[in-house]
C-alpha positions in Angstrom: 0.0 0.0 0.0 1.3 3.1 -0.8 1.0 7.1 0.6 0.9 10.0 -1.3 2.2 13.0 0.6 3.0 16.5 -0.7 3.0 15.3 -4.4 5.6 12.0 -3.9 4.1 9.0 -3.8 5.9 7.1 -0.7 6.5 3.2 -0.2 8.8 0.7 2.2 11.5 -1.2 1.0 12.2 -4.4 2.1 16.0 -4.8 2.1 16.3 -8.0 4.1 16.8 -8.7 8.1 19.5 -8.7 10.6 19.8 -9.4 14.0 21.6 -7.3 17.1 22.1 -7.7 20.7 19.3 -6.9 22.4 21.2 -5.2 25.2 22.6 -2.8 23.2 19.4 -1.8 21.3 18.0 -1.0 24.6 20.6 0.5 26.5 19.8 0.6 30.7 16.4 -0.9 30.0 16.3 -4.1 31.7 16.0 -7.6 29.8 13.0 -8.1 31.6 10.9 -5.6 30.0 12.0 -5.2 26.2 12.3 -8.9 25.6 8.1 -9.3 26.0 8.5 -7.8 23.0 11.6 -8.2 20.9 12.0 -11.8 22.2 16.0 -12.7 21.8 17.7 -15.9 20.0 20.4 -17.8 21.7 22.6 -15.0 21.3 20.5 -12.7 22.9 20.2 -10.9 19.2 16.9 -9.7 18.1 15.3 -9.8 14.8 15.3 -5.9 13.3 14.5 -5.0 9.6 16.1 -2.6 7.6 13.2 -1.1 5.8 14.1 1.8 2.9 11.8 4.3 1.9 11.1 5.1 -1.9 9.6 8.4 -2.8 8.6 8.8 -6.6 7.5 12.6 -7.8 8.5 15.9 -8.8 10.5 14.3 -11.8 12.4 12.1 -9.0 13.4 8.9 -7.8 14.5 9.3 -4.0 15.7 6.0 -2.2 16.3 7.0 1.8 19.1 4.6 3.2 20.2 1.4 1.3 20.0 -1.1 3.9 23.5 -3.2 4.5 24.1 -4.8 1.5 26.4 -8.2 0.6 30.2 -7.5 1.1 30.2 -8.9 3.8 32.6 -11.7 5.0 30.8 -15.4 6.0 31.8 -14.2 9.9 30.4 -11.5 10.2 27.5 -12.2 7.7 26.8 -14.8 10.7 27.9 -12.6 13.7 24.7 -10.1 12.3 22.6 -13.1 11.2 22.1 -11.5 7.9 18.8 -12.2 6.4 18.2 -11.8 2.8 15.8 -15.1 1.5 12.9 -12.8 1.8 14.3 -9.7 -0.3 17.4 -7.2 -0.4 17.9 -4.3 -2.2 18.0 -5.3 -5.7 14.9 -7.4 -5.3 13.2 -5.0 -2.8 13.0 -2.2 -5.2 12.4 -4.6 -8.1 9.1 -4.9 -5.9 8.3 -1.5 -7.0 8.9 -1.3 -10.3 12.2 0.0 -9.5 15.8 -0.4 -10.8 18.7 0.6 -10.0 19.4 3.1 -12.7 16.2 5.0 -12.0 17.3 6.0 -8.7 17.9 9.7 -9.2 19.0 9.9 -5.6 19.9 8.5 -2.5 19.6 10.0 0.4 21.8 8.4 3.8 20.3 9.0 7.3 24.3 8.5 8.0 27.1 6.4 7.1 26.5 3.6 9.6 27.0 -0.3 7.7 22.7 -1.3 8.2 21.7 2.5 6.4 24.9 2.2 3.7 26.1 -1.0 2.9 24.1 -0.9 -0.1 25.3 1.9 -2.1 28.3 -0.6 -3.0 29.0 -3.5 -4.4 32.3 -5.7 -4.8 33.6 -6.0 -8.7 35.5 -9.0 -10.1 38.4 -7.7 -8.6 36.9 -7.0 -5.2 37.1 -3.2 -5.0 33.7 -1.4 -3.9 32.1 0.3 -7.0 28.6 2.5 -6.7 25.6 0.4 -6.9 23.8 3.8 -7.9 26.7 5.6 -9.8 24.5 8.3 -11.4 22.8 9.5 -8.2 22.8 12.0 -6.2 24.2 11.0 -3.1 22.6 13.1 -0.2 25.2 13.2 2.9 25.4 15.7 5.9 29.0 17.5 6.3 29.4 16.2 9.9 28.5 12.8 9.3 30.5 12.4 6.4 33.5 14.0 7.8 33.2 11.3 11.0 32.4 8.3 9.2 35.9 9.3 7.4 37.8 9.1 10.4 35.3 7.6 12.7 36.6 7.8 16.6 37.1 4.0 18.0 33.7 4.4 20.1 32.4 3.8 16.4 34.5 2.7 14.0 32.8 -0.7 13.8 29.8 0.6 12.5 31.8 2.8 9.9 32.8 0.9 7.4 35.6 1.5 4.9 34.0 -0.4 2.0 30.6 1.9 2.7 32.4 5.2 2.7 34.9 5.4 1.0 32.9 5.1 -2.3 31.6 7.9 -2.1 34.8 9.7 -2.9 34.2 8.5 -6.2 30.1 9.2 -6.4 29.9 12.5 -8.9 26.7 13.5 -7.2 28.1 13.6 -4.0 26.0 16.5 -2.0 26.7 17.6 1.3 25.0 19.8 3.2 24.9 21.1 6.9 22.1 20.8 8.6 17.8 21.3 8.2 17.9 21.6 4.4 14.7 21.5 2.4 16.1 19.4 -0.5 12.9 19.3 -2.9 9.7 20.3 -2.5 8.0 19.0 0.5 11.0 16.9 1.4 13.2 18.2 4.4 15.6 17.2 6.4 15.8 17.2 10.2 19.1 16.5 12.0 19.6 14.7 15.1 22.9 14.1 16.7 22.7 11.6 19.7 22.9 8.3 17.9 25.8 9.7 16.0 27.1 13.1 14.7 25.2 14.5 11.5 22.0 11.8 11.6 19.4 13.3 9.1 16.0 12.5 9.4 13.5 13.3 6.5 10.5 14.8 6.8 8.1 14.5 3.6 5.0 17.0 4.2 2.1 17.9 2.0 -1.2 19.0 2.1 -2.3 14.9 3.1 -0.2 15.1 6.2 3.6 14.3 6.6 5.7 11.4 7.1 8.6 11.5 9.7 11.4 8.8 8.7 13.2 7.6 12.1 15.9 5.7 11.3 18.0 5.2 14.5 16.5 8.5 16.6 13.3 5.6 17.0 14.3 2.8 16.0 11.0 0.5 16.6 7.7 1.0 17.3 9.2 -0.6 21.1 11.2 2.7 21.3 8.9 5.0 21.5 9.4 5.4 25.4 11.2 8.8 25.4 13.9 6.6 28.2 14.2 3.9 25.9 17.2 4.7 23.6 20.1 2.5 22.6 23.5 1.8 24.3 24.7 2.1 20.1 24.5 6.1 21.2 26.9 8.6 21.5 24.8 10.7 24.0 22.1 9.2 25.3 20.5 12.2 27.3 21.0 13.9 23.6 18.8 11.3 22.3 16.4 11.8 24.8 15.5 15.1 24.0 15.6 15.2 20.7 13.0 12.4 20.7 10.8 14.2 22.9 11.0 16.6 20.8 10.3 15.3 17.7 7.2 12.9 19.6 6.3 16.2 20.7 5.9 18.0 17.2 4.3 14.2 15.5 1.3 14.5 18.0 0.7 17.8 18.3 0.9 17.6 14.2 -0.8 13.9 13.7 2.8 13.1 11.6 2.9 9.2 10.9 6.3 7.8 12.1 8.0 5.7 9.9 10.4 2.6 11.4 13.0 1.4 9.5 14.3 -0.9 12.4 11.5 -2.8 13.2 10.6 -6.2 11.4 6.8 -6.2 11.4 5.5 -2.4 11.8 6.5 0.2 9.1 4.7 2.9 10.7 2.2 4.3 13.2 0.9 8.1 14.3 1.3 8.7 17.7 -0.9 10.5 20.6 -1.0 11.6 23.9 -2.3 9.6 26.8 -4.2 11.4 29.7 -0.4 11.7 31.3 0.5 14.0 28.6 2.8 10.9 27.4 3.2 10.1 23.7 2.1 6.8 23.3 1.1 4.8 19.2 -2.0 5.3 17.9 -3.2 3.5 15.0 -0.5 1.6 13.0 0.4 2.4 9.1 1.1 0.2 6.4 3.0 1.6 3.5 
């Protein structure tokens, strides 16, 4: 099912599964309380999607983050529990109608391996070459400037392989900041999870569409306490999902989770606490 907001029409892409420690996608939250919900495997990983978001209008193509893509080696591809018999990238878009060489851009939340990995692939010779070489390639200056020389708090997550392409993408743009990129589609950005996350924001006349990435993970993570031990500053985190929670019920903005494996999206409201809590889920 798809949305049309603001002239684009909007729909998830399914780019395959992984799994994480449960732990560390829930920070000081005990194991007691997030694993009725996200129940963990042996490993204590849980299962987490890595749903992409297509916009088509205004003569455009957009693809928000590219999920993790397939250089990866057989250990780590089973230290993540990688996923893919259901759909990756390729096929994922191919869902759509999509290939692609009609992605006219590709917009990155940031630079960490699960929202990049797919923007390259491995040639015959094994060196990372674009997956979307005439796009543009929508980065934010602090981001891209730490994924380059990521601080060891980090560097796990930042992946040569997944940056350093981009040196070579000829639509690199990088901007600094809340940036209005086309019409009706913003960016917001948030830096507790890391430095420079952008979040987009597609608005029309219909409503808007708030894209969380790793500010809310899951539809679990809407508690404005429960944020993940992955973050750089957690009490950063904090408010800048209150804030945003704030703004998507005053607003009636549908929330759109590219973390969690069964619900894309929901709207939110406010209990008779004045806490945000989900209102009706979205399917898109």
């Amino acid at each position: 099912m798809s949305l049309t907001l603001g002239g684009w029409r909007v729909d998830g892409v399914d780019t395959g599964r992984f799994w994480l420690d449960g732990g560390a996608m829930f920070g000081v939250v005990p194991w007691t309380m997030w694993s009725k919900t996200n129940p963990p495997d042996d490993r204590n990983r849980i299962e987490l999607g890595m749903r992409a978001l297509l916009l088509r209008g205004h003569g455009r193509t957009v693809l928000i983050d590219c999920g993790a893509g397939n250089k990866w080696t057989p250990k780590l591809a089973e230290i993540f529990r990688f996923d893919n018999a259901a759909s990756d990238l390729e096929r994922g878009l191919a869902a759509h109608g999509v290939r692609p060489g009609d992605v006219t851009d590709l917009v990155l939340t940031h630079l960490h391996f699960d929202h990049a990995g797919g923007l390259s692939r491995l040639d015959a010779s094994g060196k990372p070459q674009l997956v979307f070489p005439a796009a543009r390639h929508w980065v934010q200056s602090r981001n891209l400037d730490w994924a380059r020389t990521p601080h060891d708090r980090e560097k796990a997550s930042y992946l040569a392989d997944h940056v350093g392409p981009l040196g070579d993408a000829p639509g690199l743009t990088v901007i600094d900041g809340p940036e209005e990129i086309y019409p009706g589609l913003g960016m917001i950005r948030c830096d507790g999870h890391t430095f420079g996350q952008q979040l987009p924001l597609i608005t029309g006349p219909e409503g808007s569409l708030f894209y969380c990435a790793d500010l809310i993970p899951t539809l679990t993570h809407l508690p404005v306490t429960w944020v993940m031990g992955y973050d750089l500053n957690a009490l950063l985190s904090m408010q800048e999902k209150h804030d945003v929670l704030q703004r998507a019920a005053r607003e009636n903005w549908i929330l759109a989770f590219e973390h969690d494996p069964k619900v894309p999206g929901c709207r939110v409201k406010l209990d008779d606490r004045g806490r945000v809590v989900a209102g009706e889920t979205v399917a898109f």
